[in-house]
DSSP file (Angstrom, degrees, kcal/mol; ACC not computed):
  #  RESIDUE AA STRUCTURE BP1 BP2  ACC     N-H-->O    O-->H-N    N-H-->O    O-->H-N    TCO  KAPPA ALPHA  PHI   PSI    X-CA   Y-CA   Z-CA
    1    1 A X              0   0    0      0, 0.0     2,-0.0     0, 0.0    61,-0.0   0.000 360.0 360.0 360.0 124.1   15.5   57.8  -13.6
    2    2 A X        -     0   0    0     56,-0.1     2,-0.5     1,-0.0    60,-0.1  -0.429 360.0-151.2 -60.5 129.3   15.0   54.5  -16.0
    3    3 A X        -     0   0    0     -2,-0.0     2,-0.3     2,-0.0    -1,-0.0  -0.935  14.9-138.5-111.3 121.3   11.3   53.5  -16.1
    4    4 A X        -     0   0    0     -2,-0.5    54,-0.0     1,-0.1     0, 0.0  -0.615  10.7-134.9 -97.7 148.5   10.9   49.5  -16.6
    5    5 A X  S    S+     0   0    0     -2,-0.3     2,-0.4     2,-0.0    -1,-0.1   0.450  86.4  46.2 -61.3 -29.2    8.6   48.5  -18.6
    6    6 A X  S    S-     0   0    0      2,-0.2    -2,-0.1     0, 0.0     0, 0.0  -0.932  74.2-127.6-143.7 124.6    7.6   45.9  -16.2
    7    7 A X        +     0   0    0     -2,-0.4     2,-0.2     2,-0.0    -2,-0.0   0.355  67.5 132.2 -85.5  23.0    6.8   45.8  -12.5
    8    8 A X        -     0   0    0      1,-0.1    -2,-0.2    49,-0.0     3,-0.1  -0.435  59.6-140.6 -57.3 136.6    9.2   42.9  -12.3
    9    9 A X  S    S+     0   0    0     -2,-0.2    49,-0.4    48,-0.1     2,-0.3   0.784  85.2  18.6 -62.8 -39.7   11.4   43.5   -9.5
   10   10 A X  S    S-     0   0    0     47,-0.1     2,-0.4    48,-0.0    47,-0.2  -0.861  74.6-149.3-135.2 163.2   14.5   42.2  -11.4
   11   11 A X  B     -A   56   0A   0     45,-0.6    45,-0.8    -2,-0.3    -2,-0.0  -0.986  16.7-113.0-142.9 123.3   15.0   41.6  -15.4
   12   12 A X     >  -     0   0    0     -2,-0.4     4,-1.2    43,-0.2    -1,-0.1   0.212  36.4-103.3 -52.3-169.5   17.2   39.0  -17.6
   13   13 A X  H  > S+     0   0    0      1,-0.2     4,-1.9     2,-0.2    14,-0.1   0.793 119.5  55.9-109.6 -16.0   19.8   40.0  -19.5
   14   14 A X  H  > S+     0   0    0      2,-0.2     4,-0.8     3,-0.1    -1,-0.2   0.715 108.7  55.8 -67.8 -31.8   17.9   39.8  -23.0
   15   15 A X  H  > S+     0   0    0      2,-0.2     4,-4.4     1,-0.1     5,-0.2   0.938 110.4  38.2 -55.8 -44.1   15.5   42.3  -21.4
   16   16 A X  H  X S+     0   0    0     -4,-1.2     4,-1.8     1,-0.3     6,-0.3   0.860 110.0  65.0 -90.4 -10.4   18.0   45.0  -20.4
   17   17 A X  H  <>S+     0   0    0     -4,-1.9     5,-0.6     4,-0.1    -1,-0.3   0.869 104.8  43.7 -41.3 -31.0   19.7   44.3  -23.7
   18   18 A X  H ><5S+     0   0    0     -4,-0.8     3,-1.2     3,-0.2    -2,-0.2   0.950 117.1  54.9 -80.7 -53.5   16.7   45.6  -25.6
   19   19 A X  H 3<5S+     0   0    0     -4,-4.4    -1,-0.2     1,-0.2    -3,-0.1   0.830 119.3  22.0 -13.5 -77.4   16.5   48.4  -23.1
   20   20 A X  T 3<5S-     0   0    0     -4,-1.8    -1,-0.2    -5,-0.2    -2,-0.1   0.048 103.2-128.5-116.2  23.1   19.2   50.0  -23.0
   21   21 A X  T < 5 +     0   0    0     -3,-1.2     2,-0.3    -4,-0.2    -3,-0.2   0.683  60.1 133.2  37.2  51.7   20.4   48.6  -26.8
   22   22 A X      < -     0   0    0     -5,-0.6     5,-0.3    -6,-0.3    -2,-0.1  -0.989  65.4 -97.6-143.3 125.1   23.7   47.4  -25.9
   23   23 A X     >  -     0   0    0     -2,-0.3     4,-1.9     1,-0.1     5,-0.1   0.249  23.1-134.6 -29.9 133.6   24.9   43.9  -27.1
   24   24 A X  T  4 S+     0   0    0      2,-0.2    -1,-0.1     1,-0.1     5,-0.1   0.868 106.8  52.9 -53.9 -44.8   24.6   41.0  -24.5
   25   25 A X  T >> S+     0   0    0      2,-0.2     4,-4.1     1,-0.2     3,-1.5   0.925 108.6  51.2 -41.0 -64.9   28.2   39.7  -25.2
   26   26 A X  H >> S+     0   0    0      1,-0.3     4,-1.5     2,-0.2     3,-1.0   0.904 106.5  52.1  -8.6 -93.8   29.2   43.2  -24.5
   27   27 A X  H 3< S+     0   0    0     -4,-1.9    -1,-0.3     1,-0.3     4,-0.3   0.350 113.3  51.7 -56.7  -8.1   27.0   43.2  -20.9
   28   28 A X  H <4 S+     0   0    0     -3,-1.5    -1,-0.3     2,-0.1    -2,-0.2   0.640 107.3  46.1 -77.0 -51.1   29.0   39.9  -20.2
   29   29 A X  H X< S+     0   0    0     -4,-4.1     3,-1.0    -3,-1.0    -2,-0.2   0.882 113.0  47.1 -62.1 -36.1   32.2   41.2  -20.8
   30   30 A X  T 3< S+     0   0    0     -4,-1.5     2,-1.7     1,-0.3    11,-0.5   0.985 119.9  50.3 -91.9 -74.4   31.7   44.6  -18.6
   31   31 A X  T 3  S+     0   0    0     -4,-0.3    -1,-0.3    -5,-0.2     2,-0.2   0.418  99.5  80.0 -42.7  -1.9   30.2   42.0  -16.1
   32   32 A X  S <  S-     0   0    0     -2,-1.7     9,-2.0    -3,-1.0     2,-1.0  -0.544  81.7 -83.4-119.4-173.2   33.0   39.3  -15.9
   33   33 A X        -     0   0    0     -2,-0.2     7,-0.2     7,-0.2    -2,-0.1  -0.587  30.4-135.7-102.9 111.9   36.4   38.6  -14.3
   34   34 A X     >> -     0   0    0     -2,-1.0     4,-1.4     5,-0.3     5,-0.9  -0.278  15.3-141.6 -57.3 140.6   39.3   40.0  -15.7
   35   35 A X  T  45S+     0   0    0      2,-0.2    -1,-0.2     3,-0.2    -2,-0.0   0.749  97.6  52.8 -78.5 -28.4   42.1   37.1  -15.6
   36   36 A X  T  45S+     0   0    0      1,-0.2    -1,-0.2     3,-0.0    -2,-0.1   0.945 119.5  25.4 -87.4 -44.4   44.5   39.3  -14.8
   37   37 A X  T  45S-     0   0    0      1,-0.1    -2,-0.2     2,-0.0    -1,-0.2   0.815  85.4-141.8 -42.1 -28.4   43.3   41.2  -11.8
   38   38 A X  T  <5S+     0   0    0     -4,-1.4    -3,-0.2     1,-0.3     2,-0.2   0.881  71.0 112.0  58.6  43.2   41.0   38.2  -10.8
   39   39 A X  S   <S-     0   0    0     -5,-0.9     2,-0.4    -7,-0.1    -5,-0.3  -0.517  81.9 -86.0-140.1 173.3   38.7   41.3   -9.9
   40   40 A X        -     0   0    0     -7,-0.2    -7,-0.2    -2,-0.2     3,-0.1  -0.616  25.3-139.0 -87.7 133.2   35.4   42.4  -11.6
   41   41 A X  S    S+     0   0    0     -9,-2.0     2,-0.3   -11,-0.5   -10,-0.2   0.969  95.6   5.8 -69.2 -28.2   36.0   44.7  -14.6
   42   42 A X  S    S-     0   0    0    -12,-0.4     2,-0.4   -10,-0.1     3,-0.3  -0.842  86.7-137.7-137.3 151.2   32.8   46.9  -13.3
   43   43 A X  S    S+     0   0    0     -2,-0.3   -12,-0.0     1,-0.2   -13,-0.0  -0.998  74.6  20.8-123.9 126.8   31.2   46.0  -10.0
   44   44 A X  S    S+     0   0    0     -2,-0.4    -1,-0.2     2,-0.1    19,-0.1   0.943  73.0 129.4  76.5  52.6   27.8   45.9   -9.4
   45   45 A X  S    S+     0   0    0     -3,-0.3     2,-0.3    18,-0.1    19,-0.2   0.549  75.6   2.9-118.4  -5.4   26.5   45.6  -12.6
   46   46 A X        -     0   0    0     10,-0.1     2,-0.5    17,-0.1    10,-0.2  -0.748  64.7-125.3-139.8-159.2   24.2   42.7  -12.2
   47   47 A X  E     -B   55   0B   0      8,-1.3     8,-2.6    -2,-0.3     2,-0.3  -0.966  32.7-145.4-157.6 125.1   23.1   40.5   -9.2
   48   48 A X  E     -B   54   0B   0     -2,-0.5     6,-0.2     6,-0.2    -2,-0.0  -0.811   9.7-124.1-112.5 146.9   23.7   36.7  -10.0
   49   49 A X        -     0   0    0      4,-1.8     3,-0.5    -2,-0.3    -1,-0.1  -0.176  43.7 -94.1 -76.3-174.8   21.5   33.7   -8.9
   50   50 A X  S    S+     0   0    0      1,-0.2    -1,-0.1     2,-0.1    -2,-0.0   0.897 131.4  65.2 -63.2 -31.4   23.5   30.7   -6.7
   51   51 A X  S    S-     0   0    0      1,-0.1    -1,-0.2     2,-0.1     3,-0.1   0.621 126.2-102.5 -57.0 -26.8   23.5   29.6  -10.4
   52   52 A X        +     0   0    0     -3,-0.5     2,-0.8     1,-0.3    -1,-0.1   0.668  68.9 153.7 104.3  22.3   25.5   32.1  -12.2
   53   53 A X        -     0   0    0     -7,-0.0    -4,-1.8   -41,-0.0    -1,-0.3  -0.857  39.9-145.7 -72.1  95.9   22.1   34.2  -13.7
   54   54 A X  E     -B   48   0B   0     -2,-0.8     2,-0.3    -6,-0.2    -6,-0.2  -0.350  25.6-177.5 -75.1 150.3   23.1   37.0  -14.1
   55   55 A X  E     -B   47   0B   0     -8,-2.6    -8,-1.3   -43,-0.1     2,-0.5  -0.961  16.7-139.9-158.6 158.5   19.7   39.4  -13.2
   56   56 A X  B     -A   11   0A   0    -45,-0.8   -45,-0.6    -2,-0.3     2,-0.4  -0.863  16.1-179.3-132.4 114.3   19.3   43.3  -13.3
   57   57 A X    >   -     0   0    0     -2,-0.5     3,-1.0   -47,-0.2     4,-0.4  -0.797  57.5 -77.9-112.0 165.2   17.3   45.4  -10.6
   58   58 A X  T 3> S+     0   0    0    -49,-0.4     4,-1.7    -2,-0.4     3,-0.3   0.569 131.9  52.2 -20.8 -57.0   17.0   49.7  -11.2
   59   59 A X  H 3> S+     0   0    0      1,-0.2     4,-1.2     2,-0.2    -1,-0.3   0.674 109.9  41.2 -49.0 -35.1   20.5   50.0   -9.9
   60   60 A X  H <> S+     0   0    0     -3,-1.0     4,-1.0     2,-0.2    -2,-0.2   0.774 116.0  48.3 -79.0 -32.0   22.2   47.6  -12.0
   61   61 A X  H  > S+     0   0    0     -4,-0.4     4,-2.0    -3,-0.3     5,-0.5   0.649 115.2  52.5-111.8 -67.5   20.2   48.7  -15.2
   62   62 A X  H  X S+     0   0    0     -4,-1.7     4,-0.5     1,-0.2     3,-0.3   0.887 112.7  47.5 -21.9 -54.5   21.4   52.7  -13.8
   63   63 A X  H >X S+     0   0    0     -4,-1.2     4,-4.7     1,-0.2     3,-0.5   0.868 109.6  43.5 -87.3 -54.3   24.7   51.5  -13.7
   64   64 A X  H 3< S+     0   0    0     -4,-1.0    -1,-0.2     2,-0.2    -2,-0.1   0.551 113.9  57.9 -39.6 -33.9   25.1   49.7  -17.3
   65   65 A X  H 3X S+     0   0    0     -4,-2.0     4,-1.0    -3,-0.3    -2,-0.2   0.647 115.6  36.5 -85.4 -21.4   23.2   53.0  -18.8
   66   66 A X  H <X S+     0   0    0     -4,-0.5     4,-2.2    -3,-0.5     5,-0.3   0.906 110.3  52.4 -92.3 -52.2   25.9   55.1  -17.4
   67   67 A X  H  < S+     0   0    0     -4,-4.7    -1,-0.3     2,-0.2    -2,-0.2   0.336 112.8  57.0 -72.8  19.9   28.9   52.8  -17.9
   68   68 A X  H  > S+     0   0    0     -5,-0.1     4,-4.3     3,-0.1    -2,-0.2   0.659 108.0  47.7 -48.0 -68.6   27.2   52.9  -22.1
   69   69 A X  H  < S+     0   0    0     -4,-1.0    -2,-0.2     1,-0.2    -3,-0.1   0.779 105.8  52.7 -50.7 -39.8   27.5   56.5  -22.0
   70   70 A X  T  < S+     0   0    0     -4,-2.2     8,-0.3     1,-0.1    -1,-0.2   0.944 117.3  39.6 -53.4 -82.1   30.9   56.5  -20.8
   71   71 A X  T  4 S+     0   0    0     -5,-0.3     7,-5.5     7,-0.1     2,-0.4   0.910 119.3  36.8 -21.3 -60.2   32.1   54.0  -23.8
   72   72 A X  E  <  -C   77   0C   0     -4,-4.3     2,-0.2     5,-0.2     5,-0.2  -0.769  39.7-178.6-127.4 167.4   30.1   55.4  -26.5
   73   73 A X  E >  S-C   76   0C   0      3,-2.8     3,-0.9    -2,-0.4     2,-0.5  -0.648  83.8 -53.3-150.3  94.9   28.7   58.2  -28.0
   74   74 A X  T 3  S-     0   0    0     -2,-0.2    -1,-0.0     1,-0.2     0, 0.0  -0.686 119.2 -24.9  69.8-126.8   26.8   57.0  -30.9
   75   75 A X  T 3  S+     0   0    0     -2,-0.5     2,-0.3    -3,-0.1    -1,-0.2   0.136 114.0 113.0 -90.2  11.7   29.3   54.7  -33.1
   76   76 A X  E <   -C   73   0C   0     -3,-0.9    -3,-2.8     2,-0.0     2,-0.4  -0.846  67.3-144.7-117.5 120.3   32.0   56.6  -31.6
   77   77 A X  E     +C   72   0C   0     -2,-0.3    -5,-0.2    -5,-0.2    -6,-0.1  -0.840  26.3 175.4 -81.4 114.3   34.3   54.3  -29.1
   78   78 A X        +     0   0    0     -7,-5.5    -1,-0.1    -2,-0.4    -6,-0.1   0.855  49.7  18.0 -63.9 -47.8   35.5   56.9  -25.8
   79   79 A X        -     0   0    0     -8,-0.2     2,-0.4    -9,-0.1    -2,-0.0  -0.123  68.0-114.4-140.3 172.8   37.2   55.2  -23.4
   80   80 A X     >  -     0   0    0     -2,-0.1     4,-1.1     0, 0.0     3,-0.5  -0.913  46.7 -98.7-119.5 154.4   39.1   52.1  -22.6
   81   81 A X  H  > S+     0   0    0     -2,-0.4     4,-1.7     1,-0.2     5,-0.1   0.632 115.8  47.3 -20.8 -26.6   37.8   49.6  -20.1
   82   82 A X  H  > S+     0   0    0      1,-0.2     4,-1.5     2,-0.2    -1,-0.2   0.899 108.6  50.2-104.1 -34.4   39.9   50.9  -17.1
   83   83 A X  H  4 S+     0   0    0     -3,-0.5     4,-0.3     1,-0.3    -1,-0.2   0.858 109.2  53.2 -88.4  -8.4   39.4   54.4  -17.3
   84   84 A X  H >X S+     0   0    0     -4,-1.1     4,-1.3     1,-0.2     3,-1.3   0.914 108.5  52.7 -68.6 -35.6   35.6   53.9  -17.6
   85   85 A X  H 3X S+     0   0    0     -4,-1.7     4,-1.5     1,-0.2    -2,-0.2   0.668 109.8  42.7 -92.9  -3.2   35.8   51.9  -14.6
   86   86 A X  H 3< S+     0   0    0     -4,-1.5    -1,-0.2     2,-0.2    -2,-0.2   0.351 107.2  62.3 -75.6 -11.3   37.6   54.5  -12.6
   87   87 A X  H <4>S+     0   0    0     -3,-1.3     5,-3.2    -4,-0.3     6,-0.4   0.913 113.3  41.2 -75.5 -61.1   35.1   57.1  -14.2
   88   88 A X  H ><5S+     0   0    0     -4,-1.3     3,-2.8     3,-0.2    -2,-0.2   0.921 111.4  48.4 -53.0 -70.3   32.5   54.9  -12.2
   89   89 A X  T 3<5S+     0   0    0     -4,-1.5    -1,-0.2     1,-0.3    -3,-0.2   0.842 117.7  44.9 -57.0 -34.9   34.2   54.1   -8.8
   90   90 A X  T 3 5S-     0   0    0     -5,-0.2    -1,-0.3     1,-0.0    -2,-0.2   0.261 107.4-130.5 -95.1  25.4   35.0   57.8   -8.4
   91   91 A X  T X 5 +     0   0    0     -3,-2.8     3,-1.0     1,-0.2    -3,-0.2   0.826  55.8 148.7  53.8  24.9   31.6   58.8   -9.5
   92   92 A X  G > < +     0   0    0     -5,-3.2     3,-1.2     1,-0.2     7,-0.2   0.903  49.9  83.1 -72.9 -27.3   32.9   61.3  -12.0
   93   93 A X  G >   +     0   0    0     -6,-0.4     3,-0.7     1,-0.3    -1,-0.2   0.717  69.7  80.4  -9.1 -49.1   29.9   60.7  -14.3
   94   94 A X  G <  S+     0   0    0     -3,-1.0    -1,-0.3     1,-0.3    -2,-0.1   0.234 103.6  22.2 -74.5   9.1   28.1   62.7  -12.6
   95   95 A X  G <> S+     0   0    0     -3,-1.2     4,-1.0     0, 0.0     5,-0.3  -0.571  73.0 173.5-178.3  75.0   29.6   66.2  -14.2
   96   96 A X  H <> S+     0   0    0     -3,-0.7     4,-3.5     1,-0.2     5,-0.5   0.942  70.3  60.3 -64.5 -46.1   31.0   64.7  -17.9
   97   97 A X  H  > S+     0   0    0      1,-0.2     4,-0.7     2,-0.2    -1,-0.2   0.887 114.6  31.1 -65.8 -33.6   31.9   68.2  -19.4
   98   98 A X  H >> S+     0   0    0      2,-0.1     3,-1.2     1,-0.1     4,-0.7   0.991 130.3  33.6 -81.1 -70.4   34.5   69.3  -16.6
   99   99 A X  H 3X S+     0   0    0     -4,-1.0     4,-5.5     1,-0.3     5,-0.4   0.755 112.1  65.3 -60.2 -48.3   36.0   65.6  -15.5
  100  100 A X  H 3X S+     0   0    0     -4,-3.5     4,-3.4    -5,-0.3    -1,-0.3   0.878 101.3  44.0 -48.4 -41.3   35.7   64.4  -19.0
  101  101 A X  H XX S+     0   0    0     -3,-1.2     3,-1.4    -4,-0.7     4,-0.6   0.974 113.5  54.1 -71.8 -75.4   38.3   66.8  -20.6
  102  102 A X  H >X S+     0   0    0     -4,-0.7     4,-3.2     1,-0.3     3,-0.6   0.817 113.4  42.5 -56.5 -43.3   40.8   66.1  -17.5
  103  103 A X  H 3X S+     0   0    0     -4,-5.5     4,-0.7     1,-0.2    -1,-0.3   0.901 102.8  61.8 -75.1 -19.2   40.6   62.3  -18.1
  104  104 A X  H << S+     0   0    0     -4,-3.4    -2,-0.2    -3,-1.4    -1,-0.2   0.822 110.7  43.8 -36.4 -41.9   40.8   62.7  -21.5
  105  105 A X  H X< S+     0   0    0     -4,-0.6     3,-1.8    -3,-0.6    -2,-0.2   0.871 106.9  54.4 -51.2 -66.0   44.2   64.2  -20.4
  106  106 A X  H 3< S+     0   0    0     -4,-3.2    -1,-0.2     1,-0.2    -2,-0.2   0.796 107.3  61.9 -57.5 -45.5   45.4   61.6  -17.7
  107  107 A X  T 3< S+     0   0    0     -4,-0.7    -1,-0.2    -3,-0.1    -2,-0.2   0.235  84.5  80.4-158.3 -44.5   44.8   59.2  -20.6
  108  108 A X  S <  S-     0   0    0     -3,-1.8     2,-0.2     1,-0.2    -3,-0.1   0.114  72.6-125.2 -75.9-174.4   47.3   60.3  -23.2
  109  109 A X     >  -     0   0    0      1,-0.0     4,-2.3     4,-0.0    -1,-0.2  -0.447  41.2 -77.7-104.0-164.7   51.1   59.4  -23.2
  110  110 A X  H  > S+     0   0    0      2,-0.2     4,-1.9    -2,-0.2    -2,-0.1   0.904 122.6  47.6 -12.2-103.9   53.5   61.4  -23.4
  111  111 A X  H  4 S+     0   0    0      2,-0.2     4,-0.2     1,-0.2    -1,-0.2   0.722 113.5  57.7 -55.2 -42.9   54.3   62.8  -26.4
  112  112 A X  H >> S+     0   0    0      2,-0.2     3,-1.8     3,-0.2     4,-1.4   0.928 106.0  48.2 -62.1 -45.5   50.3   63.4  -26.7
  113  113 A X  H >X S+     0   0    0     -4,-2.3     3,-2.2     1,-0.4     4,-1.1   0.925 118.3  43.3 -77.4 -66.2   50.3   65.6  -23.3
  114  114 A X  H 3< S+     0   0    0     -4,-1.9    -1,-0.4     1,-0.3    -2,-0.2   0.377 110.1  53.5 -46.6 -23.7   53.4   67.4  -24.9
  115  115 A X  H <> S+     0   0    0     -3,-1.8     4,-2.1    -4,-0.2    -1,-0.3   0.913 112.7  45.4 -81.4 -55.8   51.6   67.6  -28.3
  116  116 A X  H <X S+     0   0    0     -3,-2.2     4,-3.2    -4,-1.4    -2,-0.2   0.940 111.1  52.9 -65.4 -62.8   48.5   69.3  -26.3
  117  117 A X  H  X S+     0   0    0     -4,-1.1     4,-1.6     2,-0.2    -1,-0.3   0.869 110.4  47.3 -47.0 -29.7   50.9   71.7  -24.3
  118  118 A X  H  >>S+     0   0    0     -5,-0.4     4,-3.8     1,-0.2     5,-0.9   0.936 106.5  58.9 -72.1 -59.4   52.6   73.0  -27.7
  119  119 A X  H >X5S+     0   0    0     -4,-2.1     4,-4.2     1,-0.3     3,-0.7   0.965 110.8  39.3 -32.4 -55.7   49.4   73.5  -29.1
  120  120 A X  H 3X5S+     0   0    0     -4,-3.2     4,-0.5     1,-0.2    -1,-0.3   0.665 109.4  57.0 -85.5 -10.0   48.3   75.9  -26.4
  121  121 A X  H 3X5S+     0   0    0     -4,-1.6     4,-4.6    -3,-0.5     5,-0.3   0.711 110.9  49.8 -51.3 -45.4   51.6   77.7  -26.1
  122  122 A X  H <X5S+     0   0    0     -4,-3.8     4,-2.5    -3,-0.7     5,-0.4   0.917 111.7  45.9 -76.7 -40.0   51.0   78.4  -29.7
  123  123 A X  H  X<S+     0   0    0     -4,-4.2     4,-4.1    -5,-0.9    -1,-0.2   0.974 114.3  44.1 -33.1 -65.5   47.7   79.4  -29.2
  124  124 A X  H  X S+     0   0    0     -4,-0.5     4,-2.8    -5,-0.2     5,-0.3   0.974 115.9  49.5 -55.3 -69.3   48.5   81.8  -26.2
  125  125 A X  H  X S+     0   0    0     -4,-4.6     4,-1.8     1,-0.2    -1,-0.2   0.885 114.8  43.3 -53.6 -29.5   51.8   83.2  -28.2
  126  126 A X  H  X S+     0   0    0     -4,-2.5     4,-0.9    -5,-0.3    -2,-0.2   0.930 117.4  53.4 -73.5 -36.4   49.3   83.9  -31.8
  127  127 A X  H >X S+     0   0    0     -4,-4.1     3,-2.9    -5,-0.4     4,-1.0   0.930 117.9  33.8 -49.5 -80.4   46.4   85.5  -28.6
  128  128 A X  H 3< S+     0   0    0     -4,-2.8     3,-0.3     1,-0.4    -2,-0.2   0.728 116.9  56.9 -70.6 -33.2   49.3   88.0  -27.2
  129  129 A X  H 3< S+     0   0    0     -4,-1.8    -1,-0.4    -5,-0.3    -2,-0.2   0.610 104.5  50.5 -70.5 -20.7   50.8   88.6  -30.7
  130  130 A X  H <<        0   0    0     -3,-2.9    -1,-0.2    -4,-0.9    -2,-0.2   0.642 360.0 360.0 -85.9 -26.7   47.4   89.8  -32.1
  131  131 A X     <        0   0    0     -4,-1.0    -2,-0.2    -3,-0.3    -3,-0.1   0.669 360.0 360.0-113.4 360.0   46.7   92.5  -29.2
């Protein structure tokens, strides 16, 4: 569970940058409306005043720590935007090592899935050929 610093109820968006070390621009983008869907790229990652303040309660700050984790791994970029946010709405998070490897999968083209299957044919034929 994320422990704030603070017993403020809700937090700006330069607090939970500092937090949870992830660029503000960055927490804007995740947070804004893609022009072509006209949809939210992530939902529910902040809670906005009638003003357009964006503001961050336990859930929101959860959610932003998770969709991070998805993205990156270190300096290391994971994902693209859409399949983190389908990582998120189907809750897959929640068990990376099995799910990850299958969306890794869904992910690829073509030619990659077919690149992966050869690989593991070759594998499989070098296995039975050894025993």
């Amino acid at each position: 569970m994320i422990k704030l610093v603070t017993n403020k109820k809700y937090l700006n968006i330069s607090e939970v940058s500092k937090m949870l070390q992830i660029e503000e621009h960055k927490i804007r983008y995740w947070d804004s409306i893609d022009p072509k869907t006209h949809k939210y790229r992530f939902e529910g990652i902040s809670t906005k005043s009638k003003g357009g303040t964006r503001y961050f309660n336990k859930e929101n700050i959860k959610k932003l720590k998770t969709l991070k984790n998805i993205l990156y791994d270190g300096e290391k970029y994971n994902y693209s935007i859409k399949l983190a946010d389908k990582i998120l709405s189907s809750n897959i998070s929640k068990n990376p090592q099995i799910d990850r490897n299958s969306l890794e999968y869904q992910s690829l083209n073509n030619d990659e899935k077919i690149e992966q299957i050869l690989n593991k044919m070759r594998l499989l034929l070098k296995n039975n050929k050894d025993n």
